[in-house]
VOVEXVO-189620 format. One record per residue (C-alpha): residue number from 1; residue in three letters; x, y, z. Coordinates in pm, 1 decimal. Layout:
% residues N
SITE seq type        X        Y        Z
SITE NUM  ALA        X        Y        Z
...
//
This chain:
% residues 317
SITE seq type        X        Y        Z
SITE   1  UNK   1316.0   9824.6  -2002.0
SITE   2  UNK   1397.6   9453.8  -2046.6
SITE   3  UNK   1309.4   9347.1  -1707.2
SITE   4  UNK    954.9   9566.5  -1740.5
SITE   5  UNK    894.6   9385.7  -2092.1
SITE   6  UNK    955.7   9050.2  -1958.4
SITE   7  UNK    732.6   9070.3  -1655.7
SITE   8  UNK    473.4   9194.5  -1861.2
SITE   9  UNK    512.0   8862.4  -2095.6
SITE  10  UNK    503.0   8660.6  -1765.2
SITE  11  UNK    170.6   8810.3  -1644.5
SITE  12  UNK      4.4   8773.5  -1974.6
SITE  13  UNK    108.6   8414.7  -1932.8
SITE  14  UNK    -17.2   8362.3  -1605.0
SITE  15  UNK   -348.4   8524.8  -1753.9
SITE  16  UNK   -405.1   8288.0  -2056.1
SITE  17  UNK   -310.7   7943.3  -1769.9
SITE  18  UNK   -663.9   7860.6  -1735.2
SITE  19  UNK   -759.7   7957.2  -2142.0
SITE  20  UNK   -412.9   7787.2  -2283.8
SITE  21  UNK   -455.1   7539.7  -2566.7
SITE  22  UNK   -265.5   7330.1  -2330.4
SITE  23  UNK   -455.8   6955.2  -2291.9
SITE  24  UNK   -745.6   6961.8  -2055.4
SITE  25  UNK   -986.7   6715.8  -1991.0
SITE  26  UNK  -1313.1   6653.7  -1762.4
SITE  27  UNK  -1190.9   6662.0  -1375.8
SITE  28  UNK  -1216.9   6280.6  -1286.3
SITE  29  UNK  -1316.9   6323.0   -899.6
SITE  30  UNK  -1563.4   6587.6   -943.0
SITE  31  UNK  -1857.4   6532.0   -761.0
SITE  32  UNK  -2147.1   6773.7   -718.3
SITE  33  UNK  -2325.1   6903.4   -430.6
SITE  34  UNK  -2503.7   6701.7   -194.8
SITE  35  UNK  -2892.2   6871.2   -284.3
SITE  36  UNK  -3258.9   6835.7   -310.9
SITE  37  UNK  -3360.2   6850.8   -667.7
SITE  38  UNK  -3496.8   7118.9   -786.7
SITE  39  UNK  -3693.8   6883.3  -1028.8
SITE  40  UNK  -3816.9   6534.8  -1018.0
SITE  41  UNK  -3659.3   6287.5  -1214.2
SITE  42  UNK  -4020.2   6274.0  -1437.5
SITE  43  UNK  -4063.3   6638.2  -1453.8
SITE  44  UNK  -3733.6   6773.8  -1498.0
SITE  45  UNK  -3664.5   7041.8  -1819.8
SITE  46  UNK  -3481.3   6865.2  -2105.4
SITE  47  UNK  -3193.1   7017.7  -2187.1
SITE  48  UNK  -2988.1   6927.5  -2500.3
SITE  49  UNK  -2609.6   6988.1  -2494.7
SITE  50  UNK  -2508.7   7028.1  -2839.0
SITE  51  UNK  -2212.5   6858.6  -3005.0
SITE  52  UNK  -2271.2   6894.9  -3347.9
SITE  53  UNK  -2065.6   7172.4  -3431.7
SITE  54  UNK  -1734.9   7047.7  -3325.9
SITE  55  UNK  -1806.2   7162.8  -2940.8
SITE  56  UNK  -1533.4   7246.4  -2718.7
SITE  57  UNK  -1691.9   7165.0  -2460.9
SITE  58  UNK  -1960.0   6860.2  -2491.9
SITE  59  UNK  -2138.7   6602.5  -2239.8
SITE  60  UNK  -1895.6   6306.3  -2238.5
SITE  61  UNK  -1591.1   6549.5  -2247.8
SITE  62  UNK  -1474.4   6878.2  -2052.3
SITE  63  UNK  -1846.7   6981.0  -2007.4
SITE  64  UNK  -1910.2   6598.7  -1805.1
SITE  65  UNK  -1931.6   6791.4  -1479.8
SITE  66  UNK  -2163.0   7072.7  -1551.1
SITE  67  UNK  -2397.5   6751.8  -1656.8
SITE  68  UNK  -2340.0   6606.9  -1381.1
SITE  69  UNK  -2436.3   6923.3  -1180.3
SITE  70  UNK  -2743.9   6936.9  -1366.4
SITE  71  UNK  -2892.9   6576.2  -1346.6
SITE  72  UNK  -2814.0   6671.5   -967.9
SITE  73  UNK  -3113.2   6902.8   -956.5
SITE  74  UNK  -3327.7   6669.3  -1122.6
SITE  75  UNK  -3262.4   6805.4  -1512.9
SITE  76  UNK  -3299.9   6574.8  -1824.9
SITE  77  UNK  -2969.0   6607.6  -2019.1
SITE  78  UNK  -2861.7   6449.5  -2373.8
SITE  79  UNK  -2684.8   6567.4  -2633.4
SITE  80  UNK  -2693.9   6602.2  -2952.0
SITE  81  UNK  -2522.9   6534.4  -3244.7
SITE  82  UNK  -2771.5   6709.0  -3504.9
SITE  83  UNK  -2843.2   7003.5  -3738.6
SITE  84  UNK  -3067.0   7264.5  -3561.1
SITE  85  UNK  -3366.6   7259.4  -3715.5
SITE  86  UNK  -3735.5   7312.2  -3583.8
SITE  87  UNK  -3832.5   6968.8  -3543.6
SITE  88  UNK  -3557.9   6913.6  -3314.6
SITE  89  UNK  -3581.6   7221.7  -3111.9
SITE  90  UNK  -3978.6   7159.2  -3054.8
SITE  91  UNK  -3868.7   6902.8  -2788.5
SITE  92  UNK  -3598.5   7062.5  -2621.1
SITE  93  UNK  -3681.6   7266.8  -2350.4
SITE  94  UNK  -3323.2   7424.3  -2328.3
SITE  95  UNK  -2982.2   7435.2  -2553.9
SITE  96  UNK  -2716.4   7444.2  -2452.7
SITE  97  UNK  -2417.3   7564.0  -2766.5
SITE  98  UNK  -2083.0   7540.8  -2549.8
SITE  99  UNK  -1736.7   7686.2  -2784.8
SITE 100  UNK  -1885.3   7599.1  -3115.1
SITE 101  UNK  -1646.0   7592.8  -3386.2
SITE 102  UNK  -1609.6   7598.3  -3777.1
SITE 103  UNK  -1462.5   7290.5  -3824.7
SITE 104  UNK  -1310.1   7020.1  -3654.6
SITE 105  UNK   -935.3   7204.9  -3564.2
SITE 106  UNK   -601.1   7108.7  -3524.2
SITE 107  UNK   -472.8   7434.6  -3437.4
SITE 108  UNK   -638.8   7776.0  -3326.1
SITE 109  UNK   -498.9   7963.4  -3643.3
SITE 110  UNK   -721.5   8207.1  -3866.3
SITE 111  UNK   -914.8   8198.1  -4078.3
SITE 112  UNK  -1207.6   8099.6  -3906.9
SITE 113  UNK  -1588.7   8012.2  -4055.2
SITE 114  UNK  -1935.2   7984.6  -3922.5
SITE 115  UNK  -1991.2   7738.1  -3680.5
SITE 116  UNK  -2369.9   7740.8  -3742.8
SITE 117  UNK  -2562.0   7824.0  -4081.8
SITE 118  UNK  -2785.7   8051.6  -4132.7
SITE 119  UNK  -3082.3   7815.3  -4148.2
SITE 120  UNK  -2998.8   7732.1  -3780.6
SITE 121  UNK  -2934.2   8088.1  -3606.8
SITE 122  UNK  -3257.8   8165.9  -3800.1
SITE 123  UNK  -3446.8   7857.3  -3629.8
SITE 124  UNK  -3308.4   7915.2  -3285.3
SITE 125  UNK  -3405.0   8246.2  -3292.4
SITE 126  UNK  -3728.4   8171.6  -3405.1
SITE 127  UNK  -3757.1   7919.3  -3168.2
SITE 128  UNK  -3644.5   8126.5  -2877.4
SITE 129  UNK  -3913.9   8420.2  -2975.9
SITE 130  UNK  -4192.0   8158.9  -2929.1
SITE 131  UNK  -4052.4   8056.9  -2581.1
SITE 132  UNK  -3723.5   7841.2  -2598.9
SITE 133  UNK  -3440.0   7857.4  -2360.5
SITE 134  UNK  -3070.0   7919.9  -2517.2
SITE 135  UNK  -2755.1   7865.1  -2311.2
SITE 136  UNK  -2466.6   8009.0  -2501.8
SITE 137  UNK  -2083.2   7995.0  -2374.8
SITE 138  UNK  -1806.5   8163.7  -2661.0
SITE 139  UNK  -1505.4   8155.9  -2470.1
SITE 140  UNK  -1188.5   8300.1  -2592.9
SITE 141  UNK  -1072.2   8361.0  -2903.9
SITE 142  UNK  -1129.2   8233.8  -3158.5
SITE 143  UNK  -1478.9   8091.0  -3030.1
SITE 144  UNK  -1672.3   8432.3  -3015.0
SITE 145  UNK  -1549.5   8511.5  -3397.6
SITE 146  UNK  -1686.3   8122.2  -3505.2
SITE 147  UNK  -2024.4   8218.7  -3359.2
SITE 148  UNK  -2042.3   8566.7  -3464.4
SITE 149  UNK  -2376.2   8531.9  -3662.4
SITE 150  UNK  -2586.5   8403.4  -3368.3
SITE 151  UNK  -2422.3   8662.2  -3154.1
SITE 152  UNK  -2557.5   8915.6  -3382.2
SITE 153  UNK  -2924.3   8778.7  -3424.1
SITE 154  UNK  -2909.6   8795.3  -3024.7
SITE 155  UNK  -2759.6   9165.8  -3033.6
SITE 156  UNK  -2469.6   9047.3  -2904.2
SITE 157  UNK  -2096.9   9188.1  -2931.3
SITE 158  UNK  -1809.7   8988.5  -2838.6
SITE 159  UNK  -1447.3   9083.6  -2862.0
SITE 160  UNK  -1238.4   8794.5  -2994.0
SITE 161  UNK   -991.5   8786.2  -2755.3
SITE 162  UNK   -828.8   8705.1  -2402.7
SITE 163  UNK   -957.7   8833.3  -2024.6
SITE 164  UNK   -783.8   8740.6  -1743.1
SITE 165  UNK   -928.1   8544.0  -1434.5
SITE 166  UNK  -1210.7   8769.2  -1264.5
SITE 167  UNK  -1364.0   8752.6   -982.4
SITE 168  UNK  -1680.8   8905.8   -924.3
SITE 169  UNK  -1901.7   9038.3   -564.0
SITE 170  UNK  -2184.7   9206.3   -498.5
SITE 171  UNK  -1933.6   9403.4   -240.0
SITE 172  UNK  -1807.6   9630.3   -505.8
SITE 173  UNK  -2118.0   9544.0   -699.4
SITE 174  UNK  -1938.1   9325.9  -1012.0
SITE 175  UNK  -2197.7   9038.3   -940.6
SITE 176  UNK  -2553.5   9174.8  -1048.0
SITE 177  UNK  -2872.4   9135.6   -808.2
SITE 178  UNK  -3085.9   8927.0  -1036.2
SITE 179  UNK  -3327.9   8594.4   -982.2
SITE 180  UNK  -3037.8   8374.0  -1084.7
SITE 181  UNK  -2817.2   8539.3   -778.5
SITE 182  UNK  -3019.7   8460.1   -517.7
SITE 183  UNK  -2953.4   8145.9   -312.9
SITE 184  UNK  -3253.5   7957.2   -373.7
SITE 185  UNK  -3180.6   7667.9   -165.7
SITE 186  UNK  -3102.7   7875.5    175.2
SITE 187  UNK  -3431.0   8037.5    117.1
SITE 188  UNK  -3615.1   7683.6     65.0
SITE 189  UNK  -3476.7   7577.7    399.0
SITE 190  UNK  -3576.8   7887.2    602.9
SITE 191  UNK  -3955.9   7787.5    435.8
SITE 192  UNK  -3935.1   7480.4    604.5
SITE 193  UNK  -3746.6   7550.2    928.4
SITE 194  UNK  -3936.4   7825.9   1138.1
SITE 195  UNK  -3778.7   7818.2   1467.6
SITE 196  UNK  -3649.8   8128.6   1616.8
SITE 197  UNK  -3300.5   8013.6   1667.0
SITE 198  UNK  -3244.1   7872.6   1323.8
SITE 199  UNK  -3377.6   8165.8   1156.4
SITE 200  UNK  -3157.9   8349.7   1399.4
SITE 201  UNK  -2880.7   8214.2   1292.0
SITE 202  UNK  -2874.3   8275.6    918.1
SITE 203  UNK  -2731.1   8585.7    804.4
SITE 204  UNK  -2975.9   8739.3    533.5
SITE 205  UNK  -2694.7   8799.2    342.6
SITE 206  UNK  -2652.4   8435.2    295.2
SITE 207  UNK  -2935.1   8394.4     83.1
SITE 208  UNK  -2751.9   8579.9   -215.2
SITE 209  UNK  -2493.8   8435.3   -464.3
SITE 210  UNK  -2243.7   8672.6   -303.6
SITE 211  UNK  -1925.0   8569.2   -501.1
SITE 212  UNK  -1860.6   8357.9   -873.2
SITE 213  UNK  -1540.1   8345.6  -1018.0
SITE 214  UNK  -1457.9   8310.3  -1403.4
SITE 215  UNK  -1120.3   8150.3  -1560.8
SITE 216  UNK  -1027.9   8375.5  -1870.5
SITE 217  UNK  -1242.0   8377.4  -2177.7
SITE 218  UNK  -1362.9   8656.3  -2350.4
SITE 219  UNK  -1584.5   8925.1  -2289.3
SITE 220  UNK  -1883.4   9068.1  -2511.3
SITE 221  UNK  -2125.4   9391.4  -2486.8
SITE 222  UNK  -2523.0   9284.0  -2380.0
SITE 223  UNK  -2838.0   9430.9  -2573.0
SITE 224  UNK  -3020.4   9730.6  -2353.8
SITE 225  UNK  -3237.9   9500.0  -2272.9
SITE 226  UNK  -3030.1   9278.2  -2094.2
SITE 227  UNK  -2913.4   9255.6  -1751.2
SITE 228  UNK  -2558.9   9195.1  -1765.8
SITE 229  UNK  -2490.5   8956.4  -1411.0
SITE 230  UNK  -2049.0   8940.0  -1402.1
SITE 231  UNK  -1995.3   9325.0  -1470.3
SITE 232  UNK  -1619.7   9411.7  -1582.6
SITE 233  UNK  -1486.6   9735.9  -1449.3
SITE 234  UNK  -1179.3   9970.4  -1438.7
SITE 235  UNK   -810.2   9833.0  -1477.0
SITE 236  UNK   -922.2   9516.8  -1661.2
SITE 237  UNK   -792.3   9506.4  -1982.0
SITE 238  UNK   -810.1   9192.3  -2290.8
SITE 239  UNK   -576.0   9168.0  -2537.8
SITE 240  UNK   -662.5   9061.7  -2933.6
SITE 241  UNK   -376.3   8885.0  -3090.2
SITE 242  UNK   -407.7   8816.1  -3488.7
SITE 243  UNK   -359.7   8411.1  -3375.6
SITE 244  UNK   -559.8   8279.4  -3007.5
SITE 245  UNK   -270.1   8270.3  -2708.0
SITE 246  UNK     -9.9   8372.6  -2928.2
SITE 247  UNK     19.5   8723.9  -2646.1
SITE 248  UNK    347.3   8949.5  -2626.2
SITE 249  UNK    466.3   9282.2  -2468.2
SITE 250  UNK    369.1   9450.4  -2811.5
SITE 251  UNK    -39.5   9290.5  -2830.3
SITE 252  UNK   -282.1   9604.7  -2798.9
SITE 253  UNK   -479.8   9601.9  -2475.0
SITE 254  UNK   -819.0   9716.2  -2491.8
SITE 255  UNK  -1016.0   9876.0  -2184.8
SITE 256  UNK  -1301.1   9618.3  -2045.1
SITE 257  UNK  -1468.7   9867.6  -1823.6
SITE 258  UNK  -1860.8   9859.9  -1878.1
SITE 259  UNK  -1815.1   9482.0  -2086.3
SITE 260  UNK  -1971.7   9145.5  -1974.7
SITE 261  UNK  -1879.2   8761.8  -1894.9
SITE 262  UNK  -2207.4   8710.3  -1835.2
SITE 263  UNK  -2577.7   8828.5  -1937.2
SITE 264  UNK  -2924.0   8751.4  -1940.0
SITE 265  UNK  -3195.6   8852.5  -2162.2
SITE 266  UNK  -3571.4   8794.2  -2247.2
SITE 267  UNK  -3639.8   8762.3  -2643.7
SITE 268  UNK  -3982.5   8725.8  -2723.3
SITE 269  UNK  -4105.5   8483.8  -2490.7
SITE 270  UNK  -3790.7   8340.0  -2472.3
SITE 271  UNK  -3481.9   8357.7  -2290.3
SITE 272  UNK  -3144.5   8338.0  -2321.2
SITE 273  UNK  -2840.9   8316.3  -2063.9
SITE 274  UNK  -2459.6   8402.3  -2212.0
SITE 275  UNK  -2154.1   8376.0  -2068.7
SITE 276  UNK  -1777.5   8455.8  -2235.7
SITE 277  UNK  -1605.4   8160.0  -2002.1
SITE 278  UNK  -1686.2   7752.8  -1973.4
SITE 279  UNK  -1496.5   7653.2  -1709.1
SITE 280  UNK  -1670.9   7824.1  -1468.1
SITE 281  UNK  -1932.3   7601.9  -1521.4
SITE 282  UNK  -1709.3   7294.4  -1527.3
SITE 283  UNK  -1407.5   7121.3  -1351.2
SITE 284  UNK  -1159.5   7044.5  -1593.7
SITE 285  UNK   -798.6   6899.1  -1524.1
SITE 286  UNK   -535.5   7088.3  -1685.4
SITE 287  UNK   -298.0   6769.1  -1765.2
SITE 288  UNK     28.8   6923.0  -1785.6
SITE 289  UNK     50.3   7063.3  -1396.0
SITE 290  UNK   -189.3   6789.1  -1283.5
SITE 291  UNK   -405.6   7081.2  -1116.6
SITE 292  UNK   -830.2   7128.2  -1177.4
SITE 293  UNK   -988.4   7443.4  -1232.9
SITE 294  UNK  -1299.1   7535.3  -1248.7
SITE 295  UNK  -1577.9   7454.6   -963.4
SITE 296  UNK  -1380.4   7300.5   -733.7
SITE 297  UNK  -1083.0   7596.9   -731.0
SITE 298  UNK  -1122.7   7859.6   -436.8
SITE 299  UNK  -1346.4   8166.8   -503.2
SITE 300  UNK  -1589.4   7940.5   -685.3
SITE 301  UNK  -1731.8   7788.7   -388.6
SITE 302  UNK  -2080.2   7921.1   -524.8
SITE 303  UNK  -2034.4   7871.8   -920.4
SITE 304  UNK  -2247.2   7569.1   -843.9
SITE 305  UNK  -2577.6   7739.9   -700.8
SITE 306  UNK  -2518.1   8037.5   -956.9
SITE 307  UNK  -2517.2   7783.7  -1267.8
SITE 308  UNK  -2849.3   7591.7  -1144.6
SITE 309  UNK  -2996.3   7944.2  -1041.8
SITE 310  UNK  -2946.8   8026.8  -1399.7
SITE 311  UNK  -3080.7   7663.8  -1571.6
SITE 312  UNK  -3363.2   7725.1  -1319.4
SITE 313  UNK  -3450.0   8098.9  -1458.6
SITE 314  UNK  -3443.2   7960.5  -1812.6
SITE 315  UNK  -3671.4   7666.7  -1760.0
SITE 316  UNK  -3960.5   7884.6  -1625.8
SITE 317  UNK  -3967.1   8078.7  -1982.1
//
């Protein structure tokens, strides 16, 4: 009974690697995709990255890279160091609110605020009803409980806790057909190359986002109206503990079949794109093993495409 105990504390360890409180920071070599932009440099969508709630995950830090894979396709992107508020929503064209938290934090322990007032969640939503674009990531705990009052506004339900590493297919059907998983940039170059033999030589499965790959988080349940894209199924389990990582033999597992990592959803004339993991959207470097994660680790070859697939869906609300 030992041994089973302590091999169950080793494989909740090896779960909670790539979500650890252990130092990370922005992956130094990452460089995106070579591309065409999607946008030209004049006409690309601004997006705002904010970093005015004491963001996890902000432009100049671990969230450098999924900048960088932005600006790559020709987006706008600043951040932002403000109160939300309507005036300063009126020239965004899409937010991004990355691990938000209550208060600049030393450690992960309870209890845990509001990482946006009511005045704000009130203006985003407002401003997303009339046709703004919201990018929300509330990784694991305690980052879904700090932005608990958006996530209801958007009829959203997190669980405020720990998933493992997921990977998810449109094999076994995990990975949602959906605008944002279809491989945009195979199907511009079949536009412009009409030969027999090229077209020949393309598999038409290749124009889908076949595969994506997520690093831990958390997971959350997606209004009616959404279409939930990374679909969790049977055997997948998170666990809850009273304080973030802090995971034993004894921490209640609760059954994640029919949850989410990721969603979309239309609000108004608005939309708005969730997802219960950052670094799947990010290379970071995990400075204790010297190792990245994130867009450059194997089964995320497409993370890339799927993360511009999404920015693109949002900036044609």
């Amino acid at each position: 009974m030992k041994l089973v105990r302590s091999l169950i504390v080793f494989g909740l360890a090896t779960l909670l690697l790539a979500c650890s409180d252990s130092p990370q920071q922005s992956d130094p070599d990452f460089r995106p995709k070579d591309r065409v932009a999607h946008f030209s440099s004049d006409s690309g969508p601004l997006v705002l990255i904010d970093e005015a709630h004491n963001n996890f995950l902000t432009m100049s830090g671990r969230y450098k890279p999924f900048a960088q894979v932005l600006e790559s396709d020709g987006f706008k992107v600043s951040s932002n160091d403000k109160a939300i508020a309507e005036n300063l929503l009126r020239q965004v064209d899409i937010l991004v609110i990355a691990n938000a938290l209550d208060r600049k934090r030393q450690d992960w322990r309870p209890p845990y605020g509001e990482a946006l007032n009511d005045h704000e969640v009130e203006a985003l939503k407002s401003w997303i009803l009339n046709g703004g674009s919201l990018f929300l990531v509330a990784d694991h705990t305690p980052f879904p409980k700090t932005i608990e009052n958006l996530a209801l506004a958007l009829g959203l339900q997190f669980i405020n806790g720990h998933v493992g590493n997921a990977t998810f297919s449109k094999v076994n059907l995990s990975l949602a057909e959906h605008a944002t998983t279809y491989n945009r940039e195979i199907s511009q170059k079949i536009d412009e190359k009409s030969q027999p033999l090229f077209l020949q030589s393309i598999n038409s499965a290749s124009l889908d986002i076949l595969k994506v790959r997520t690093f831990g988080g958390s997971a959350f349940k997606a209004p009616e109206k959404a279409i939930s894209l990374l679909n969790l199924g049977d055997g997948i389990t998170a666990t809850e503990p009273k304080i973030p990582f802090q995971v034993n033999a004894d921490t209640p597992r609760i059954p994640m079949s029919g949850w989410s990592q990721g969603a979309v959803l239309e609000l108004g004339k608005g939309r708005v794109a969730v997802f219960s993991e950052g670094m799947m959207f990010s290379s970071q470097l995990v400075e204790s093993t010297g190792k990245t994660m994130g867009l450059r680790s194997v089964g995320a070859e497409q993370n890339e495409e799927f993360l511009l697939n999404i920015m693109r869906w949002l900036a044609d609300s």
